[in-house]
Backbone and ligand atoms as CSV (ligand in chain L), in Angstrom:
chain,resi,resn,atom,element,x,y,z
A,1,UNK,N,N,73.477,89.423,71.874
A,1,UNK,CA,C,73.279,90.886,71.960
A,1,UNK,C,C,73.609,91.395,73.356
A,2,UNK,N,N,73.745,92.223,73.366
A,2,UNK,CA,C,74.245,93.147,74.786
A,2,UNK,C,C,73.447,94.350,74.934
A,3,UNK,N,N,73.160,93.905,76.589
A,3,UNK,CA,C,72.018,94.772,77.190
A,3,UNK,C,C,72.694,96.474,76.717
A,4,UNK,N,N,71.389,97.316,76.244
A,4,UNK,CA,C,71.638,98.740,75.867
A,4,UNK,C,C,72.255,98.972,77.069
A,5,UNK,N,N,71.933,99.356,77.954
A,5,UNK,CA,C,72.263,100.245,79.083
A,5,UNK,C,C,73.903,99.365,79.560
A,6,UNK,N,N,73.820,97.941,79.408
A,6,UNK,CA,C,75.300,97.941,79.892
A,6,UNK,C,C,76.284,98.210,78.780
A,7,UNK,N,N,75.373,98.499,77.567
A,7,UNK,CA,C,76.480,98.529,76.309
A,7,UNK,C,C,77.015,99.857,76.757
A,8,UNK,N,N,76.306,101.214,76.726
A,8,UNK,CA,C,76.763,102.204,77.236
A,8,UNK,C,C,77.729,102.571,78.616
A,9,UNK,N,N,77.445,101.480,79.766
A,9,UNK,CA,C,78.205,101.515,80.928
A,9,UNK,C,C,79.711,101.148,80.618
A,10,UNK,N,N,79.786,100.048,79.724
A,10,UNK,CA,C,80.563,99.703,78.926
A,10,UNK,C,C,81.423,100.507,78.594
A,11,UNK,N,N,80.805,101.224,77.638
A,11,UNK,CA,C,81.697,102.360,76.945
A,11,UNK,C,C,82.516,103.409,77.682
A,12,UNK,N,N,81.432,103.780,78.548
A,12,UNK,CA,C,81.884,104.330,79.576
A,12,UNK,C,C,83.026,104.097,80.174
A,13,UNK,N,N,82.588,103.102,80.822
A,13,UNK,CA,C,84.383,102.376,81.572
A,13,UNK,C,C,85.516,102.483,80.587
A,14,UNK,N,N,85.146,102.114,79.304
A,14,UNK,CA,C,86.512,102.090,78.319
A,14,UNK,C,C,87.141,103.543,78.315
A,15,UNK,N,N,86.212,104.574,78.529
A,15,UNK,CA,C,86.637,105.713,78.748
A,15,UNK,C,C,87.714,105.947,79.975
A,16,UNK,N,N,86.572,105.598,80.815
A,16,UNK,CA,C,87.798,105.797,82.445
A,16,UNK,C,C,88.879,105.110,82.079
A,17,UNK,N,N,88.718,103.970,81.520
A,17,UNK,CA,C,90.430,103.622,81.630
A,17,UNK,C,C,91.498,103.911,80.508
A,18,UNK,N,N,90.987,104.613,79.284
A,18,UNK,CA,C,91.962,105.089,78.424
A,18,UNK,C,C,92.080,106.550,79.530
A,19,UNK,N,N,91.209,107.379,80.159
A,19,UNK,CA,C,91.744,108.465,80.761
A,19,UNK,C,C,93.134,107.963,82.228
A,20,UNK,N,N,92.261,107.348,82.428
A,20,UNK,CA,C,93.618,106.208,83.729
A,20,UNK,C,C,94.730,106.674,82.846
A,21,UNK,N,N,94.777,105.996,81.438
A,21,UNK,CA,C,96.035,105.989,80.868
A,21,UNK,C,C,97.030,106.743,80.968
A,22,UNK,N,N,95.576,107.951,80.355
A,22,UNK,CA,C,96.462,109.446,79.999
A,22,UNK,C,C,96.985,110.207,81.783
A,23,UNK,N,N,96.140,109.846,82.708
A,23,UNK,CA,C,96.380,110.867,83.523
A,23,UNK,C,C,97.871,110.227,83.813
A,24,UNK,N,N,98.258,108.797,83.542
A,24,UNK,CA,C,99.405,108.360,84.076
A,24,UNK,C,C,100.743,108.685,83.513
A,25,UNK,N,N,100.331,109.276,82.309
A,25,UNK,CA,C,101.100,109.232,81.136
A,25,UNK,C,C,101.899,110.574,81.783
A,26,UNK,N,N,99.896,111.356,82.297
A,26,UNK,CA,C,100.749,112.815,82.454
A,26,UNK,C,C,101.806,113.110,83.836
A,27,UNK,N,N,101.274,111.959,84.681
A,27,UNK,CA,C,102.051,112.219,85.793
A,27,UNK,C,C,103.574,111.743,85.271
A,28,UNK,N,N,103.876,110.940,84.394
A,28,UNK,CA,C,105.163,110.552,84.003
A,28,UNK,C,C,105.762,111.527,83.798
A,29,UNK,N,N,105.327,112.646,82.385
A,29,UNK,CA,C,106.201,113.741,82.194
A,29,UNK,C,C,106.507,114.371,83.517
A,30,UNK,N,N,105.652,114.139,84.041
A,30,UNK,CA,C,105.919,115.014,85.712
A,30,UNK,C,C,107.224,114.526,86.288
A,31,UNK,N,N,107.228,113.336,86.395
A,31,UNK,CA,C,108.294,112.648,86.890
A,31,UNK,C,C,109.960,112.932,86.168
A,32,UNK,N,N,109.518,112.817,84.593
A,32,UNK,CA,C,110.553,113.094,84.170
A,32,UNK,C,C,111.205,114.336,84.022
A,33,UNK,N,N,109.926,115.512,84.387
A,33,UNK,CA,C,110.438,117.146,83.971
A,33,UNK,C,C,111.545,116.934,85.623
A,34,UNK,N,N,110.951,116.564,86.404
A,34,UNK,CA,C,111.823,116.409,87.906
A,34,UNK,C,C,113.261,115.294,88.173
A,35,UNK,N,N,113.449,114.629,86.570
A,35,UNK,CA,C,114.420,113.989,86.257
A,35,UNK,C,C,114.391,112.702,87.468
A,36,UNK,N,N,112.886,112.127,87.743
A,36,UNK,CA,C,112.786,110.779,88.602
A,36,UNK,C,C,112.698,109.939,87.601
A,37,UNK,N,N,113.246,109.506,87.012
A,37,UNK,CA,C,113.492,108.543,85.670
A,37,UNK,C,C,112.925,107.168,86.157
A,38,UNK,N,N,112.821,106.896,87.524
A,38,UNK,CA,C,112.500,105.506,87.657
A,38,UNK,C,C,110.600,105.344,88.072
A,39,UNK,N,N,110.199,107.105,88.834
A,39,UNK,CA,C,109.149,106.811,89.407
A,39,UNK,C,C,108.863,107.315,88.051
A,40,UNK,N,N,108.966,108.036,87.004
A,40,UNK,CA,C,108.596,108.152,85.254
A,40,UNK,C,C,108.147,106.534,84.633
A,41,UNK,N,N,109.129,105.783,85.047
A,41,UNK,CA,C,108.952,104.552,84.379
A,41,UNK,C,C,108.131,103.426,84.813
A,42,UNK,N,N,107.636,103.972,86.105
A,42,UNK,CA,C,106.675,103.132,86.918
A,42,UNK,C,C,105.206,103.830,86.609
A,43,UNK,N,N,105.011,104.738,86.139
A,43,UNK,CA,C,103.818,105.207,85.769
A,43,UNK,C,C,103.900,104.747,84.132
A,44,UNK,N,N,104.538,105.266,83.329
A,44,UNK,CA,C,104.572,104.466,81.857
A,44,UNK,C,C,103.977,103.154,82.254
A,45,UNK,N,N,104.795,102.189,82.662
A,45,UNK,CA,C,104.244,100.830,82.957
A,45,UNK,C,C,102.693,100.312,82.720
A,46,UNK,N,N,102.553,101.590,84.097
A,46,UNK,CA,C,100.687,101.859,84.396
A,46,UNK,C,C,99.685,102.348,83.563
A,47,UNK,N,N,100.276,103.574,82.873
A,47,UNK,CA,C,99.613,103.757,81.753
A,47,UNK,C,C,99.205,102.699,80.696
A,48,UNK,N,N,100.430,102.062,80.435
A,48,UNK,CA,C,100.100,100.728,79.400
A,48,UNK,C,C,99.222,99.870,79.854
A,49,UNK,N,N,99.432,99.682,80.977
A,49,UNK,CA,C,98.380,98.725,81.622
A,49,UNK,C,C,96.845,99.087,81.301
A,50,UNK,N,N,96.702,100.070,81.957
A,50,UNK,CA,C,95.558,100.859,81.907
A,50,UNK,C,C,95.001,100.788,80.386
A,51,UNK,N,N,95.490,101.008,79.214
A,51,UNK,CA,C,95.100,100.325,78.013
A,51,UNK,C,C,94.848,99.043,77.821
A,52,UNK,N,N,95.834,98.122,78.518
A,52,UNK,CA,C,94.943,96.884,78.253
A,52,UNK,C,C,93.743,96.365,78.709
A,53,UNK,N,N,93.601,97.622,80.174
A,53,UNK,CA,C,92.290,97.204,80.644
A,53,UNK,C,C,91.175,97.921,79.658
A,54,UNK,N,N,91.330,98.967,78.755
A,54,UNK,CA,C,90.161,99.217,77.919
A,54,UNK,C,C,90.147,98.352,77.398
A,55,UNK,N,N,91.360,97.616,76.340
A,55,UNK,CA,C,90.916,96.907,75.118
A,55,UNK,C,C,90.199,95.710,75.710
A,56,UNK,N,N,90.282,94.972,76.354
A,56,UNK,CA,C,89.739,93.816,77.766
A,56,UNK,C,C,88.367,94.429,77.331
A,57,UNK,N,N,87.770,95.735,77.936
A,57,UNK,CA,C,86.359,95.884,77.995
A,57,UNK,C,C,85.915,95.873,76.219
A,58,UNK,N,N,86.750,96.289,75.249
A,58,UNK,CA,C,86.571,96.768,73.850
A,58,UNK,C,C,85.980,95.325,73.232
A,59,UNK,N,N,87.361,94.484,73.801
A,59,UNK,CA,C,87.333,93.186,72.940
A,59,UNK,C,C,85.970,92.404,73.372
A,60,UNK,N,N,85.830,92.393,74.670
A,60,UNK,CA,C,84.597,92.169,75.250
A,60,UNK,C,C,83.079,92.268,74.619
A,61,UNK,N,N,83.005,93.445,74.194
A,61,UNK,CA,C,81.870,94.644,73.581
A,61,UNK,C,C,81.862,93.920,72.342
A,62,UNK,N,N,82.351,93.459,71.335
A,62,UNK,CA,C,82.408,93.137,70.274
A,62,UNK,C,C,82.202,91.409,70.334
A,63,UNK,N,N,82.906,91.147,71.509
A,63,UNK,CA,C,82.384,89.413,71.910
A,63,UNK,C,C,81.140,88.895,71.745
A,64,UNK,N,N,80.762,90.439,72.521
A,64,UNK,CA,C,78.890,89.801,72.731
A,64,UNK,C,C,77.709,90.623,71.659
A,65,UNK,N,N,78.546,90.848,70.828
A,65,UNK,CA,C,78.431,91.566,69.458
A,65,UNK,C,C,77.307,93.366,69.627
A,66,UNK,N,N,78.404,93.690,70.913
A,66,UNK,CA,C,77.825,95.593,70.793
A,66,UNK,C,C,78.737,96.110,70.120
A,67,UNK,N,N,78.936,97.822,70.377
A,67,UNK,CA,C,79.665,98.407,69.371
A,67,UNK,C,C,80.706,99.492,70.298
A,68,UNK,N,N,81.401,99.400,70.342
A,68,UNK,CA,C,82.464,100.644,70.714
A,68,UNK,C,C,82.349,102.272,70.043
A,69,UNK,N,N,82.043,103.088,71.568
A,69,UNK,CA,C,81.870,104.048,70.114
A,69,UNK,C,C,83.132,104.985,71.295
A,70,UNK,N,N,84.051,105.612,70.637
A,70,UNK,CA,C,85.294,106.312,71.816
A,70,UNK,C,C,84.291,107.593,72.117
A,71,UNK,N,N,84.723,107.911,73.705
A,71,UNK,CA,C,83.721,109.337,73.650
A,71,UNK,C,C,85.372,110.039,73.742
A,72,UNK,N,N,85.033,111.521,73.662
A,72,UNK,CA,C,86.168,112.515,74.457
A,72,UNK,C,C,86.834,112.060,75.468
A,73,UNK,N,N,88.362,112.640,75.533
A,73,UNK,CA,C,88.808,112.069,76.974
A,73,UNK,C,C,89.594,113.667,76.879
A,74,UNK,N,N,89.274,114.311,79.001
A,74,UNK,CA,C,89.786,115.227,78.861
A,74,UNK,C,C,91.134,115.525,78.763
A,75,UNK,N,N,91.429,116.800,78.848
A,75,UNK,CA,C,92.757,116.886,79.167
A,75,UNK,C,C,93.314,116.980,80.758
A,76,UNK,N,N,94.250,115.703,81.162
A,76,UNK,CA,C,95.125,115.611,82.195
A,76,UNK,C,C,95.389,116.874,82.665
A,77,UNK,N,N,95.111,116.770,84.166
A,77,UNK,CA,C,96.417,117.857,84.957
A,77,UNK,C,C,98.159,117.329,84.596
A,78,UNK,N,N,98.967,118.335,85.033
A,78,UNK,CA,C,100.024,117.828,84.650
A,78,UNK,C,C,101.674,118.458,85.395
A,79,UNK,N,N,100.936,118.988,85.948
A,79,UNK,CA,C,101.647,119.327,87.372
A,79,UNK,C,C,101.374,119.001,88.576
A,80,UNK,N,N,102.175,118.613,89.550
A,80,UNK,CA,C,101.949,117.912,90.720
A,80,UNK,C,C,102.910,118.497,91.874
A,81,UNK,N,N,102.403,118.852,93.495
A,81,UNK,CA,C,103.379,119.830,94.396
A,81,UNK,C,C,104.929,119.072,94.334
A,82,UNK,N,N,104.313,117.225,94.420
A,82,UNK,CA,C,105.478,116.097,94.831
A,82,UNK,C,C,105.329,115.287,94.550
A,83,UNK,N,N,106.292,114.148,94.583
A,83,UNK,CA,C,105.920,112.688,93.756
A,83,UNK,C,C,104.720,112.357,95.219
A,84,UNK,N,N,104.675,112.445,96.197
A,84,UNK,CA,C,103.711,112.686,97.311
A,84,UNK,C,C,102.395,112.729,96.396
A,85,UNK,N,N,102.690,114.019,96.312
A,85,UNK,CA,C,100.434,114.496,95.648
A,85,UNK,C,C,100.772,113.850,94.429
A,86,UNK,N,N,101.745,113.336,93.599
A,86,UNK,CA,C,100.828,112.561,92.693
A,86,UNK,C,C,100.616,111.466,92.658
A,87,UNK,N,N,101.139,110.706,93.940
A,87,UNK,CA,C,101.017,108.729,93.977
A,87,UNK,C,C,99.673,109.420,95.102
A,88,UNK,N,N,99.335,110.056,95.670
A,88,UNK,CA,C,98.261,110.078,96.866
A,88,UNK,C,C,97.119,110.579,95.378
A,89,UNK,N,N,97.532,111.448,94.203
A,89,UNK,CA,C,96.081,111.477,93.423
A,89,UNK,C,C,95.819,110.283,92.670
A,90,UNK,N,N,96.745,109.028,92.442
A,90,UNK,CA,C,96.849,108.799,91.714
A,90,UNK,C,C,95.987,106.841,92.441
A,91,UNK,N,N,96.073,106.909,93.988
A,91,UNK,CA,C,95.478,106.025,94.640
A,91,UNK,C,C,94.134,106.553,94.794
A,92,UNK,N,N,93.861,108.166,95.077
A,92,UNK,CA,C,92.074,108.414,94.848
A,92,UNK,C,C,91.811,107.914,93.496
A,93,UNK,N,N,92.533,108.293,92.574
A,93,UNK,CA,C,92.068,108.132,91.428
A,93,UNK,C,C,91.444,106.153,91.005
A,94,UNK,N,N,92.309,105.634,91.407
A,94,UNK,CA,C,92.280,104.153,91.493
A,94,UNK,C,C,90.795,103.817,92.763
A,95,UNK,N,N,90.742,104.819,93.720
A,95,UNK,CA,C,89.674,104.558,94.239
A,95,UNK,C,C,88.218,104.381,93.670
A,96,UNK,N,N,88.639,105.794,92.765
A,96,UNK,CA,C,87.311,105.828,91.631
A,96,UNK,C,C,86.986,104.845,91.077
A,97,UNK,N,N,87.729,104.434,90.495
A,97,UNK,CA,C,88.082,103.229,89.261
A,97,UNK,C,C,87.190,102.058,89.857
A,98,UNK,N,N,87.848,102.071,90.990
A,98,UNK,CA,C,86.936,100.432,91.686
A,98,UNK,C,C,85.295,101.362,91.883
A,99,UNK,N,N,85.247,102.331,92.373
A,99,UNK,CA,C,83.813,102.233,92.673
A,99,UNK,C,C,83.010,102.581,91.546
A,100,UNK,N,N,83.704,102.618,89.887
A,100,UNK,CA,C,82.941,102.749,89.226
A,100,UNK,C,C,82.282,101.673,88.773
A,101,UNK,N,N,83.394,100.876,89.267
A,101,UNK,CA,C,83.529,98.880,88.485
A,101,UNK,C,C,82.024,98.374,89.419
A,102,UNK,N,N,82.486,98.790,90.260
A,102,UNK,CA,C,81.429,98.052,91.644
A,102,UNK,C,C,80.103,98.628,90.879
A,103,UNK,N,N,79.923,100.060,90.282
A,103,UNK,CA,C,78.252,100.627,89.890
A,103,UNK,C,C,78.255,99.714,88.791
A,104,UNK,N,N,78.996,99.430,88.049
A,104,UNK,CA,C,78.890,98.597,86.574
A,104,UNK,C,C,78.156,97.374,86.802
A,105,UNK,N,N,79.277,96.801,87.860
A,105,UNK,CA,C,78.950,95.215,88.466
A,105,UNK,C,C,76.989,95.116,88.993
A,106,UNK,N,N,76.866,96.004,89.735
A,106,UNK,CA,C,75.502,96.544,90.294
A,106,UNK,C,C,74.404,96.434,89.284
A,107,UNK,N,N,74.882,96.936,88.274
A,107,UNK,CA,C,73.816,97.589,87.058
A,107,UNK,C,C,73.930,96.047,86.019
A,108,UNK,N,N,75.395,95.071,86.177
A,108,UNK,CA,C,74.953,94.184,85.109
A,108,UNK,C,C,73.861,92.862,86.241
A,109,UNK,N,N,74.282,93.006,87.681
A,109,UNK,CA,C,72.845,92.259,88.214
A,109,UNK,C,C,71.763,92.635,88.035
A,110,UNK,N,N,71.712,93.866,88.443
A,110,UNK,CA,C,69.925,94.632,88.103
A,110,UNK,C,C,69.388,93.997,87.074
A,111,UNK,N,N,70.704,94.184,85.732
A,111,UNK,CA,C,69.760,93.844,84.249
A,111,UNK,C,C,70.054,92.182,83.951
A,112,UNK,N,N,70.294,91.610,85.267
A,112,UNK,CA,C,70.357,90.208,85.113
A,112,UNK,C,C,71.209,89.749,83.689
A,113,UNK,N,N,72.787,90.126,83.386
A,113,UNK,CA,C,73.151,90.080,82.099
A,113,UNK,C,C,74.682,89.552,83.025
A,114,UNK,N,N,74.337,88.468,83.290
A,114,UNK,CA,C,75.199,87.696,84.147
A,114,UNK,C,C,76.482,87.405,83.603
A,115,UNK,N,N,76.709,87.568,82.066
A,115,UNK,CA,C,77.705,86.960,81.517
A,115,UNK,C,C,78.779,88.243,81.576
A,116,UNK,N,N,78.315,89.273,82.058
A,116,UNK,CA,C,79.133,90.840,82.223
A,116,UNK,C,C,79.586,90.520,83.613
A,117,UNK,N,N,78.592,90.037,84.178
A,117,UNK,CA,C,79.475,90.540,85.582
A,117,UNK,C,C,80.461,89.606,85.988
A,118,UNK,N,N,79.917,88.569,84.998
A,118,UNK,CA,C,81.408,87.656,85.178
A,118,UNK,C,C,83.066,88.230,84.959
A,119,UNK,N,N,82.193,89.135,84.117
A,119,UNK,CA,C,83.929,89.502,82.698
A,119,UNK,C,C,84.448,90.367,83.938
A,120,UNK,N,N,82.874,91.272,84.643
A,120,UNK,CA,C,83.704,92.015,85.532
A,120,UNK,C,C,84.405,91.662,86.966
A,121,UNK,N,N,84.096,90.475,87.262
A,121,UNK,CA,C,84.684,89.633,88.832
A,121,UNK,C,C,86.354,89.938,88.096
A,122,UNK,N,N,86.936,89.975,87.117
A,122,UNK,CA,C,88.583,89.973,87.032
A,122,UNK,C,C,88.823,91.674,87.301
A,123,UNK,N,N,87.974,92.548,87.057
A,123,UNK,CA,C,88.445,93.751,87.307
A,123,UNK,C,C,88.268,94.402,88.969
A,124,UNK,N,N,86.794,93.525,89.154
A,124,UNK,CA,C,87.302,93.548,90.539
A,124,UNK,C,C,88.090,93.077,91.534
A,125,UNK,N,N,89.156,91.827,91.103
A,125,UNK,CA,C,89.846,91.195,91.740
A,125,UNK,C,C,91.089,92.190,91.215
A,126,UNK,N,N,91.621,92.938,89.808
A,126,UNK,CA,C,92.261,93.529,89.988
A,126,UNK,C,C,92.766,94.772,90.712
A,127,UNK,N,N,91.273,95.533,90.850
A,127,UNK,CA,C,91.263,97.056,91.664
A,127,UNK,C,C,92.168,96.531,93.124
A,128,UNK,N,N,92.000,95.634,93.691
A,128,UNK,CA,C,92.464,95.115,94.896
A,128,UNK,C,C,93.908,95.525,94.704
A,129,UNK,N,N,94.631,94.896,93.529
A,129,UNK,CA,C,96.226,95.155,93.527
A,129,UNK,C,C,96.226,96.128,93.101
A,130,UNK,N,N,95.838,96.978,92.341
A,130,UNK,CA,C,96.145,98.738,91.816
A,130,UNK,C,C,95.818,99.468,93.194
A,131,UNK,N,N,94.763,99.429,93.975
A,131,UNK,CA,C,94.477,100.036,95.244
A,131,UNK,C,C,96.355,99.485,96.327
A,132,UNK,N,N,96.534,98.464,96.193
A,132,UNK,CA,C,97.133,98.247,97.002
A,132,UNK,C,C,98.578,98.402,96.920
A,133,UNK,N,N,98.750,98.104,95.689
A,133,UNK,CA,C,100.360,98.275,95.276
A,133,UNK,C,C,100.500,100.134,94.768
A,134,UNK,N,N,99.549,101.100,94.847
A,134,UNK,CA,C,99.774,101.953,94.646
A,134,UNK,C,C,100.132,102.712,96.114
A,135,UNK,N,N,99.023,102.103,97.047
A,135,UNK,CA,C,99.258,102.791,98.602
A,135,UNK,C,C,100.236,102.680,99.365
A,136,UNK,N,N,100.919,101.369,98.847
A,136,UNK,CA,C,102.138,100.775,99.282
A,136,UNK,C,C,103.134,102.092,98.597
A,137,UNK,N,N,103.355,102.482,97.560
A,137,UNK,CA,C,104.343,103.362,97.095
A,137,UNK,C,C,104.334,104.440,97.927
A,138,UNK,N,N,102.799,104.901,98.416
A,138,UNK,CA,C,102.834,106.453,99.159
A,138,UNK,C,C,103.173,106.108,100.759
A,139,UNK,N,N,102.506,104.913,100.960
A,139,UNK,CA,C,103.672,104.508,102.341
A,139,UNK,C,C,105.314,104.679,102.174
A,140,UNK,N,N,105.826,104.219,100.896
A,140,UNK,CA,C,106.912,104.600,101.402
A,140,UNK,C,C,107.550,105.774,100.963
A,141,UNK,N,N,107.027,106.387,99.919
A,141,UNK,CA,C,107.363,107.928,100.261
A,141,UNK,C,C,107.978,108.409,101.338
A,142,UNK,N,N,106.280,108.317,102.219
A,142,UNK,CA,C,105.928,109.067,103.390
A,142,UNK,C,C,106.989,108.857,104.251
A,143,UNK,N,N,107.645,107.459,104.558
A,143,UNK,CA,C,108.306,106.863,105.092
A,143,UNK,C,C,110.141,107.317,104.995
A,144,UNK,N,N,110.419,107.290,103.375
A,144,UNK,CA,C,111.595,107.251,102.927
A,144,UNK,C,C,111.887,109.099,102.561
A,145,UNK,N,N,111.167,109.791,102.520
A,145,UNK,CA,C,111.025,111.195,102.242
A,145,UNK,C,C,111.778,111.678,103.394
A,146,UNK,N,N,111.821,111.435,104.551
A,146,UNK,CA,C,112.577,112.199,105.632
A,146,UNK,C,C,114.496,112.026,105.481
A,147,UNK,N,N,114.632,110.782,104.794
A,147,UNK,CA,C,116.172,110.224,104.648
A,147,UNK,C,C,116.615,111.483,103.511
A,148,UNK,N,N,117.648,111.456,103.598
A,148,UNK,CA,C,118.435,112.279,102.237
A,148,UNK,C,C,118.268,111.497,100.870
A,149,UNK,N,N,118.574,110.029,101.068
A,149,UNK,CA,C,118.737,109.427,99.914
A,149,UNK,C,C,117.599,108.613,99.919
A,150,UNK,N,N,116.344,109.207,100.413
A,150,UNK,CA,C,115.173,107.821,100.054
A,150,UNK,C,C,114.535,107.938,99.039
A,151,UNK,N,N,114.545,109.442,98.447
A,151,UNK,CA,C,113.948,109.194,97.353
A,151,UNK,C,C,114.351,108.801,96.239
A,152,UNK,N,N,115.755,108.637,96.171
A,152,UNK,CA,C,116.657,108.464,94.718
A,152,UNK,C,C,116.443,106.629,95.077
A,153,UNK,N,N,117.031,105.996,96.418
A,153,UNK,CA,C,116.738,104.611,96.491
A,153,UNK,C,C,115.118,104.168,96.035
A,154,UNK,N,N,114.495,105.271,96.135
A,154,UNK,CA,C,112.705,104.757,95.772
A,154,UNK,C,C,112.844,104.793,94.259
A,155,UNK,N,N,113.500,105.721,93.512
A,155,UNK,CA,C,113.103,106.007,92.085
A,155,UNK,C,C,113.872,104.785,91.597
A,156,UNK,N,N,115.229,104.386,92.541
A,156,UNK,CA,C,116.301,102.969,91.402
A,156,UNK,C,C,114.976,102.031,91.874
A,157,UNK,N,N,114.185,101.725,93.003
A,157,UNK,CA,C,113.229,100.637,93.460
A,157,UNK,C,C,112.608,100.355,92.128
A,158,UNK,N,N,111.799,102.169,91.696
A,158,UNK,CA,C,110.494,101.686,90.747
A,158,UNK,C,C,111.188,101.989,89.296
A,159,UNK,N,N,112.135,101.911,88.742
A,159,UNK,CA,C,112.766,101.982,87.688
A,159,UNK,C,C,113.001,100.323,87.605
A,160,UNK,N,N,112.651,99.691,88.258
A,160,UNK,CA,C,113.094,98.084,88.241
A,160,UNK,C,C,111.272,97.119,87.958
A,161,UNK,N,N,110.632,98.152,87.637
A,161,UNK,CA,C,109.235,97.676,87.595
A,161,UNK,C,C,109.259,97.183,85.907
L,1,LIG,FE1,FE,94.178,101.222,87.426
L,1,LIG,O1,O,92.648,100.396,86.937
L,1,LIG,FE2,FE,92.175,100.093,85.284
L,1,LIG,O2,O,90.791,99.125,85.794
């Protein structure tokens, strides 16, 4: 059986990360209404990802025989000033993500339900590379944004993801 309160934290998270999905999904159209076909295809990527990290928590939930119940997920922003503000919302956003993992992780010691926080040591070893390989992109923005051609060389970069 699975502790009530982490069954719900649970659920929870499955939420944040089908919304991860969507917000990535939405920054894609973004990408593509601006015809960046490659930084479009580097968020698709992410989005998918971001689903496998729900089903991970789903398949989980049902492991230790709780229940999945989907809540609402809102609706995405979906305009962005630059590929800038949306890899810089899109690393806060990933900031969240870990510090929600970290309250989860917190709450499955409290309730001493040790076999969760195991499941969760892989999501915290992942936030590390989503935090990092996302900040790395807005470094080079920041970096390649002043050249004429850095951003088209950035979009063939992440079209190769
Ligand atoms: Fe991008 O992170 Fe899920 O967990």
């Amino acid at each position: 059986m699975l502790n009530e309160k982490v069954e719900k934290a649970l659920n929870e998270q499955i939420k944040k990360e089908i919304y991860s999905a969507y917000l990535y999904f939405s920054m894609a159209t973004y990408f593509d209404s601006e015809n960046l076909k490659g930084f479009a295809n580097w968020m698709k990527k992410q989005a998918k990802e971001e689903l496998d990290h729900a089903m991970r928590i789903y398949n989980y939930v049902y492991e230790k025989g709780g229940r999945v119940e989907l809540q609402a997920i809102e609706k995405p922003k979906c305009k962005w000033d630059s590929p800038l503000a949306a890899f810089e919302e899109a690393l806060a956003h990933e900031k969240f993500i870990t510090d929600s993992i970290y309250k989860l992780y917190e709450l499955t010691q409290e309730e001493k339900d040790y076999a969760t926080s195991s499941m969760l040591k892989w999501f915290i070893d992942e936030q590390v590379e989503e935090e990092s390989q996302t900040e790395e992109i807005v470094h080079k923005i920041k970096m390649l944004s002043s050249s004429p051609n850095g951003l088209y060389m950035l979009d063939r970069e992440l079209g190769q993801r």
